[in-house]
VOTIVEX-735187 format. One line per field, with one value per residue (C-alpha): residue in three letters; y, x, z; residue number from 1. Coordinates in nm, 3 decimals, padded with zeros to 5 digits, always signed. Example, Ala and Ser with C-alpha at 12.3 -4.5 7.8 and 13.67 -1.06 7.14 Angstrom:
residu (ALA; SER)
py (-00.450; -00.106)
px (+01.230; +01.367)
pz (+00.780; +00.714)
num (1; 2)
***
This chain:
residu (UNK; UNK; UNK; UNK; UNK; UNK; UNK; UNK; UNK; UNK; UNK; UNK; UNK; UNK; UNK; UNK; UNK; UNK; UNK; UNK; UNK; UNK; UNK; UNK; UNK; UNK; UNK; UNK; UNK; UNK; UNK; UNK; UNK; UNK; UNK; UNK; UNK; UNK; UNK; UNK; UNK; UNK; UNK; UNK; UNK; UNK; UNK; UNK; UNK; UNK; UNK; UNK; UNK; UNK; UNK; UNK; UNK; UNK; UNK; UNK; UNK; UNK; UNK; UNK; UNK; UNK; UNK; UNK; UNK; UNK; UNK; UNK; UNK; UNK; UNK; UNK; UNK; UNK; UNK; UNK; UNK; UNK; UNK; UNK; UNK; UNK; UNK; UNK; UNK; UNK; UNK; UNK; UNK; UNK; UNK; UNK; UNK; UNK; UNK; UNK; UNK; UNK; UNK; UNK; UNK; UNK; UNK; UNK; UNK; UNK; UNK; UNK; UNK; UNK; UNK; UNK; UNK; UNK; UNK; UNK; UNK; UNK; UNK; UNK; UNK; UNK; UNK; UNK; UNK; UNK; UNK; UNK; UNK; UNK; UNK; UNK; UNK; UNK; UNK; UNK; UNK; UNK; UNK; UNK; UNK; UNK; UNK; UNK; UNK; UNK; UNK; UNK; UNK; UNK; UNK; UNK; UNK; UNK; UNK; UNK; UNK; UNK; UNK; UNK; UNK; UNK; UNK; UNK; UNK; UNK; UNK; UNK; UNK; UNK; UNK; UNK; UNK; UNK; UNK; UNK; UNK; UNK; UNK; UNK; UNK; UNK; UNK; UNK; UNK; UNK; UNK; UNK; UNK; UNK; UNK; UNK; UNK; UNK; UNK; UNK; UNK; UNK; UNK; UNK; UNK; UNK; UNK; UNK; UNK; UNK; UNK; UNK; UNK; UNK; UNK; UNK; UNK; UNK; UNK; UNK; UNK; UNK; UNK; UNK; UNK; UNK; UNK; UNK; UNK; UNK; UNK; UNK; UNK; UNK; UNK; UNK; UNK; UNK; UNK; UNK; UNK; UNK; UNK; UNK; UNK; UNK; UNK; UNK; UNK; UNK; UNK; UNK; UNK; UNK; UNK; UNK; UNK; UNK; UNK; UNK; UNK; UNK; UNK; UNK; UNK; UNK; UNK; UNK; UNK; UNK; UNK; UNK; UNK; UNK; UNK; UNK; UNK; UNK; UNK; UNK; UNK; UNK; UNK; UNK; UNK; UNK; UNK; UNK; UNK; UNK; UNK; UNK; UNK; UNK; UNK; UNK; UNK; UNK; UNK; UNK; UNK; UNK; UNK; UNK)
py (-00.401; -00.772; -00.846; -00.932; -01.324; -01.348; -01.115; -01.373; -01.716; -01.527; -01.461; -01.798; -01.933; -01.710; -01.801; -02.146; -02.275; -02.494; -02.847; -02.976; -03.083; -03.438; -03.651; -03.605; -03.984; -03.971; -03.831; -04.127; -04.272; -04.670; -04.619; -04.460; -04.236; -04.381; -04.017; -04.003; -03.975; -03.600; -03.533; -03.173; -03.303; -03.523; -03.189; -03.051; -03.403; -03.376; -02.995; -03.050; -03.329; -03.117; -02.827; -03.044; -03.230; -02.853; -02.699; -02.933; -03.123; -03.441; -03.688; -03.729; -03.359; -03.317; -03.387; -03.406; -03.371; -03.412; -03.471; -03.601; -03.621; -03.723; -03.442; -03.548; -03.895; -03.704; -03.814; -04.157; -04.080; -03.875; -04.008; -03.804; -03.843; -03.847; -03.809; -03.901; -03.713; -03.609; -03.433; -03.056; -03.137; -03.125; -02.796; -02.825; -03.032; -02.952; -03.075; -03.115; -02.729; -02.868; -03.022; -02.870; -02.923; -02.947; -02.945; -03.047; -03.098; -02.979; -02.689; -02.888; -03.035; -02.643; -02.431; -02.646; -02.850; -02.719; -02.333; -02.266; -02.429; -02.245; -01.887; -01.931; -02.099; -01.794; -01.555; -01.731; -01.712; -02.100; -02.171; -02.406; -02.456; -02.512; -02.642; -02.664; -02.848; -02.611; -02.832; -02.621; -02.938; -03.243; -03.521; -03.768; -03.755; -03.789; -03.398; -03.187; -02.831; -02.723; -02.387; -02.222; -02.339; -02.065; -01.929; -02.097; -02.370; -02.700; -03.053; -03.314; -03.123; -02.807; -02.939; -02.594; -02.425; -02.331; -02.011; -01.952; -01.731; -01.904; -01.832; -01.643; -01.837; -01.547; -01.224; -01.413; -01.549; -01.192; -01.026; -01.348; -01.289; -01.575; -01.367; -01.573; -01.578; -01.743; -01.938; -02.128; -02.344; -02.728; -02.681; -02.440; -02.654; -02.432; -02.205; -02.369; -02.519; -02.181; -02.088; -02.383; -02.345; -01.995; -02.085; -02.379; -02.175; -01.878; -01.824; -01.797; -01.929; -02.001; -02.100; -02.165; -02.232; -02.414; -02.455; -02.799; -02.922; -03.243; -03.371; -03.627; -03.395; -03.029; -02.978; -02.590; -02.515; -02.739; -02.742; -02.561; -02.285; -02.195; -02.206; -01.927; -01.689; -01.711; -01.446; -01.488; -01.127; -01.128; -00.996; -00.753; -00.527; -00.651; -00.536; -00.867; -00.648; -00.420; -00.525; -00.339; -00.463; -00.807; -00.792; -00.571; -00.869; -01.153; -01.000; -01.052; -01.321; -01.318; -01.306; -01.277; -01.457; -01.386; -01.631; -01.613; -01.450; -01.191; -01.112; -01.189; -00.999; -01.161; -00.902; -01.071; -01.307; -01.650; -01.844; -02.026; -01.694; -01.564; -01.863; -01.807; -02.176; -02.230; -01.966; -02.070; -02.382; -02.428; -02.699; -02.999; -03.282; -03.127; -03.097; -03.329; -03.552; -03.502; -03.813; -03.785; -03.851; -03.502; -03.331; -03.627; -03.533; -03.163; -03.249; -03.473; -03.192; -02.935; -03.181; -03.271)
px (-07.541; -07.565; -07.660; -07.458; -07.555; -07.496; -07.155; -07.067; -07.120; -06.951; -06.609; -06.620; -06.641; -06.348; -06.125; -06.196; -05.862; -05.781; -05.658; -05.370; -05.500; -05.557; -05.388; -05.639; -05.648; -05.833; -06.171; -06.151; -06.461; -06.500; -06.642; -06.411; -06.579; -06.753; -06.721; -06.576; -06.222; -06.089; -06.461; -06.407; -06.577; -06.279; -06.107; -06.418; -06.415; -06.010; -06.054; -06.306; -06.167; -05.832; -06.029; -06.204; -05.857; -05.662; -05.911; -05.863; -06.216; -06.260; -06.525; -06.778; -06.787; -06.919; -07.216; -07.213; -07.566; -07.648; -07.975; -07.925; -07.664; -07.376; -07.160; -07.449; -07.310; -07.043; -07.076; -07.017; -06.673; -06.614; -06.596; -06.805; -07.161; -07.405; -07.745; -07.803; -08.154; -08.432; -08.369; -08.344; -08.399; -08.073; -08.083; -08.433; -08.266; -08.300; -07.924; -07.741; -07.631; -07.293; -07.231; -07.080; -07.284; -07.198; -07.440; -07.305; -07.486; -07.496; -07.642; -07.952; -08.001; -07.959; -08.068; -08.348; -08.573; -08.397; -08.419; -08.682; -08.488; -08.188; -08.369; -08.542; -08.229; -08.004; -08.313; -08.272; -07.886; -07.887; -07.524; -07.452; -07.194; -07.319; -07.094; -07.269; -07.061; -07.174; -07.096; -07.400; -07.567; -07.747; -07.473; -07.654; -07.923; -07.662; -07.672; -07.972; -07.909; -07.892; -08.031; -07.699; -07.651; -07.533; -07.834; -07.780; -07.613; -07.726; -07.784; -07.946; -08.287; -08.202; -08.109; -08.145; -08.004; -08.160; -08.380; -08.352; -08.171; -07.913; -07.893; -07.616; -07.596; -07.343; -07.550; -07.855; -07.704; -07.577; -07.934; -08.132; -07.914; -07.630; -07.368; -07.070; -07.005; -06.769; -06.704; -06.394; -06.280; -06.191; -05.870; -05.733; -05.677; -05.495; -05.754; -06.025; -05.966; -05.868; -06.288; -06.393; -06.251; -06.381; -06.719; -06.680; -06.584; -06.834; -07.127; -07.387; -07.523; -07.211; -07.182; -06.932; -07.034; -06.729; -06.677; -06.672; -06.613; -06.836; -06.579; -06.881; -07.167; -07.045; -06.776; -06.806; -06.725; -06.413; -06.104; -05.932; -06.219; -06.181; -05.799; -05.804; -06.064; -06.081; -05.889; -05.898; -06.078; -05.795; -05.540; -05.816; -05.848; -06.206; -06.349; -06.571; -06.740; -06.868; -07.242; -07.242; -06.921; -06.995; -07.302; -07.133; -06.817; -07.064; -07.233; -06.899; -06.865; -06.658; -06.307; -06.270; -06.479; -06.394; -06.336; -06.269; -06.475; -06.742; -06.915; -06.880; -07.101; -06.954; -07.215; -07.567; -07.671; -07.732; -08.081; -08.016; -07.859; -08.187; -08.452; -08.512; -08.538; -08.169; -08.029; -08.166; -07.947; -07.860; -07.916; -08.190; -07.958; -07.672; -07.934; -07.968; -08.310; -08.479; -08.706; -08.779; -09.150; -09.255; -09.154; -09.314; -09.631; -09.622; -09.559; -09.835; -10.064; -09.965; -10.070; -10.415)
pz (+02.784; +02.915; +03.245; +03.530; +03.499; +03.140; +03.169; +03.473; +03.248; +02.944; +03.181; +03.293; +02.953; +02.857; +03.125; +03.214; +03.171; +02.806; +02.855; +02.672; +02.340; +02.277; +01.961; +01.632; +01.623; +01.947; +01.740; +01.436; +01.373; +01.383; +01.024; +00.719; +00.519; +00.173; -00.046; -00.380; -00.386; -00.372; -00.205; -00.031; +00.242; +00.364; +00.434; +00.648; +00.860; +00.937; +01.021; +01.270; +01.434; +01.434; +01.575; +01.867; +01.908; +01.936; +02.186; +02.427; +02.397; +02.482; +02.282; +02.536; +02.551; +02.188; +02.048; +01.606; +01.528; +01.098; +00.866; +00.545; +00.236; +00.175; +00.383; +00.637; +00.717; +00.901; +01.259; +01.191; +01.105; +01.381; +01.758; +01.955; +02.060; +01.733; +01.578; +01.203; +01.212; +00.923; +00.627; +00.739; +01.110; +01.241; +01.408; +01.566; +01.883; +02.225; +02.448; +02.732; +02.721; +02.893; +02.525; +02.237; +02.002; +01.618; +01.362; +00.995; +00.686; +00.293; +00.085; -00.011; +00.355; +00.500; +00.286; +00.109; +00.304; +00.657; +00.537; +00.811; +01.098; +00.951; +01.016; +01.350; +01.513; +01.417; +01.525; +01.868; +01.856; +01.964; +02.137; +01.883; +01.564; +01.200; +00.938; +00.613; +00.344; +00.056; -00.257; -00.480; -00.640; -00.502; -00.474; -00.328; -00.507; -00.796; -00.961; -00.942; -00.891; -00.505; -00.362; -00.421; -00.792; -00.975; -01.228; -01.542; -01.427; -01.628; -01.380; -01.456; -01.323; -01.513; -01.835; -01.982; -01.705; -01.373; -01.350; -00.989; -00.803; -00.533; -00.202; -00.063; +00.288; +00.419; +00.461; +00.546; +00.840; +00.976; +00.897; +01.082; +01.373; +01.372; +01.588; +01.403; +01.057; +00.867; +00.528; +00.445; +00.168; +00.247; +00.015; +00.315; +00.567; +00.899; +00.791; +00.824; +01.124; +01.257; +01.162; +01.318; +01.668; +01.650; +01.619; +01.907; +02.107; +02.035; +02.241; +02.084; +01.706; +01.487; +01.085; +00.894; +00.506; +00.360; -00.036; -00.009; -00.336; -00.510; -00.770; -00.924; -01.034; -01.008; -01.260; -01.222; -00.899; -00.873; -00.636; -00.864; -00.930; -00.559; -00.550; -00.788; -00.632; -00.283; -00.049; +00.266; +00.490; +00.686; +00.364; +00.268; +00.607; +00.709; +01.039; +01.144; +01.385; +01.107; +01.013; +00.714; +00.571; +00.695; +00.430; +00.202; +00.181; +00.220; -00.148; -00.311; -00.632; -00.910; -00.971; -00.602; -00.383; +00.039; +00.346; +00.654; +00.923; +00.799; +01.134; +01.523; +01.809; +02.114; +02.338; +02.249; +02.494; +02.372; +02.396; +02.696; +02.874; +02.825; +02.919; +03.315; +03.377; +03.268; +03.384; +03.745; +03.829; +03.463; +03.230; +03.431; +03.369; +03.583; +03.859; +04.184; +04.108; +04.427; +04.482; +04.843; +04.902; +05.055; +04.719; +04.500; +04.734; +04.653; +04.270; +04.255; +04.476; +04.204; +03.889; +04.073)
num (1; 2; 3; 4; 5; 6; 7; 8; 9; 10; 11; 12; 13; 14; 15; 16; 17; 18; 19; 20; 21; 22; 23; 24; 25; 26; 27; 28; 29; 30; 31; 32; 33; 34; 35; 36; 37; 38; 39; 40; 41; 42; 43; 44; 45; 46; 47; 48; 49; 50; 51; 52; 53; 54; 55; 56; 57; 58; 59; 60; 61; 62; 63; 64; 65; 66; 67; 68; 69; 70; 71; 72; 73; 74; 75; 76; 77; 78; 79; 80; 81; 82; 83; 84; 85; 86; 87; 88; 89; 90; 91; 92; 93; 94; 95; 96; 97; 98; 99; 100; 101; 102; 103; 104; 105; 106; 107; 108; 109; 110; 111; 112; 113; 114; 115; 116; 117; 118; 119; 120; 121; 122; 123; 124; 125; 126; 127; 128; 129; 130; 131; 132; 133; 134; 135; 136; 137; 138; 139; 140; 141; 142; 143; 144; 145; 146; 147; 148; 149; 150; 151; 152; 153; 154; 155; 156; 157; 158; 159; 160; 161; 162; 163; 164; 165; 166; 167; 168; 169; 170; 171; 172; 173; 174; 175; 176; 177; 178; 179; 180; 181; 182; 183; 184; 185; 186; 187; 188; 189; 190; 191; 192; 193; 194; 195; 196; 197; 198; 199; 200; 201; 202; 203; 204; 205; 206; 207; 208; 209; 210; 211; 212; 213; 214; 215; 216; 217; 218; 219; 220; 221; 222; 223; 224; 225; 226; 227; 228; 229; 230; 231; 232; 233; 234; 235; 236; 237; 238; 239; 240; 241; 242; 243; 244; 245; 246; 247; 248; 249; 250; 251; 252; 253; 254; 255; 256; 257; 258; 259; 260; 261; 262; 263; 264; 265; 266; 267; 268; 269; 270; 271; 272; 273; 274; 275; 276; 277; 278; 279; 280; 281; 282; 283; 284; 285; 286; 287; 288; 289; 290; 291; 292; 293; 294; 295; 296; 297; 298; 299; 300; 301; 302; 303; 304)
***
C-alpha cells in the first residue's frame, strides 16, 4: 500500500484541474524537420505535440530531452525546452521534477548503446515519458541492422543476414519495472496520441515503442507491413493491469502484431516519491534560496 505522502501527491496529480488545451501550432519548432519524405517519424512529432497541445500543457512546462539519430533530432522541431544529448544518454538526466519531461530517441539509440540507461531508469520507475521511434535498422548511419532487426534480415552490415536475436522492447520494459507500457504505430494517428497523453500523464516511468517506419533503408517493415498486422489491445479484451498477459501479448509477432497499452501499475511509487530529500519541500529549485549570513555561517561551520 503507498504511503500517505505519496497517496497525497498522487490525488493531487489526479485532480489538479486540466486547462483548456492550447492550438497544436503553439508547440512548432523554429526548425522543420529534414527526414525523408513519408519518414514515420513525422507522425510521432505531430502526435506528441497534439498530445502536449490536448492536455492542456504549456511549452515552458515541457522539457524534450533526445541522444542521437535521426528520430533523435526531435526537439528541435518541437517548442518546448530541449537537450540534444550523447548517444544513449538521454535518460541518465537529473530535472526540475515540476517538468514533464519527454525523452525520444530510436531503436539503435535505446536499445543499443543506451540499453543500460534503458534498464536502471525503469528499475527506478523515473517519472518520466520515453518515446522510442522503433524503425529496426540504423537510418542514420544509412542501413545497418538495429537491435530489433528481425533475424535474418540482410543490411548493409548483415549482408548474409543478421544472426542475432532482436530485442523485444515490450516485455522487457514490464519485467525491469517501467509501470506504463505501451507501443503504437505512427500510421494510427488518434491512437497514438491517445498512448502518449497516457504516459504524460502517468506517474511514474512511461514507454511507448512506436513502429515508426524508415522508408530509405528498411524495406521490410514498411507502412504498409504494419497496416496489415497491427490490432490494437483494446479490440482483443486485454486487461493492462494483468502482468502476465502484459508479457504474454508483448511476445506476440506474426500475422498479428498488438498495440496499444500492454501494462499500467498506477500504485508503485515513483523515484522521486521515494527519495526523502524531495519528498521534504519537493524539488530544490522550487525552494526559497536562503542567503542570510547566519545560515551561510552554519553552512560554512558544517563544511569546516
Amino acid at each position: 500500500m503507498a504511503e500517505p505522502a505519496i497517496t497525497e501527491t498522487r490525488t493531487a496529480l489526479v485532480n489538479r484541474p486540466r486547462r483548456a488545451p492550447l492550438p497544436v501550432k503553439e508547440f512548432k519548432g523554429k526548425a522543420d524537420p529534414d527526414w525523408c519524405p513519408g519518414c514515420g517519424d513525422f507522425g510521432v512529432l505531430n502526435a506528441l505535440k497534439s498530445a502536449v497541445a490536448e492536455l492542456g500543457l504549456r511549452p515552458h512546462e515541457v522539457l524534450t530531452i533526445s541522444g542521437i539519430g535521426c528520430s533523435s533530432n526531435l526537439p528541435g522541431y518541437i517548442n518546448t525546452y530541449g537537450m540534444h544529448t550523447l548517444h544513449g544518454r538521454a535518460l541518465a538526466q537529473l530535472g526540475n521534477h515540476g517538468l514533464k519531461v519527454v525523452v525520444t530517441g530510436g531503436d539503435g539509440d535505446g536499445f543499443g548503446i543506451g540499453g543500460n540507461h534503458f534498464v536502471h531508469a525503469m528499475r527506478r520507475n523515473v517519472d518520466l515519458t520515453y518515446i522510442v521511434m522503433d524503425n529496426q535498422i540504423y537510418g542514420l548511419t544509412t542501413g545497418q541492422v538495429s537491435p530489433t532487426s528481425r533475424k535474418g534480415m540482410k543490411t548493409k552490415s548483415t549482408p548474409h543476414g543478421s544472426v542475432e536475436n532482436p530485442v523485444n522492447a515490450i516485455p522487457l520494459a514490464i519485467v525491469c519495472g517501467a509501470t506504463y507500457v505501451a507501443r503504437g504505430f505512427s500510421g494510427q494517428q488518434k491512437h497514438l496520441i491517445e498512448l502518449i497523453k497516457g504516459a504524460i500523464e502517468h506517474k511514474g516511468f512511461a514507454f511507448v515503442d512506436v513502429f515508426s517506419p524508415c522508408v530509405t533503408y528498411n524495406k521490410e517493415n514498411t507502412h504498409e507491413f504494419f497496416k496489415q498486422r497491427t490490432r490494437k489491445l483494446e479490440e482483443m479484451g486485454h486487461d493492462p493491469s494483468n502482468f502476465h498477459a502484459a508479457i504474454e501479448k508483448g511476445g506476440l509477432w506474426g500475422d498479428e502484431i498488438p498495440i496499444g497499452l500492454f501494462y499500467r501499475n498506477d500504485e508503485a511509487p515513483a523515484l522521486d516519491e521515494m527519495e526523502p530529500v524531495l519528498a521534504d519541500g519537493g524539488s530544490l529549485s522550487h525552494r526559497p534560496l536562503d542567503v542570510s549570513a547566519d545560515n551561510a555561517r552554519a553552512v560554512v561551520a558544517e563544511l569546516m
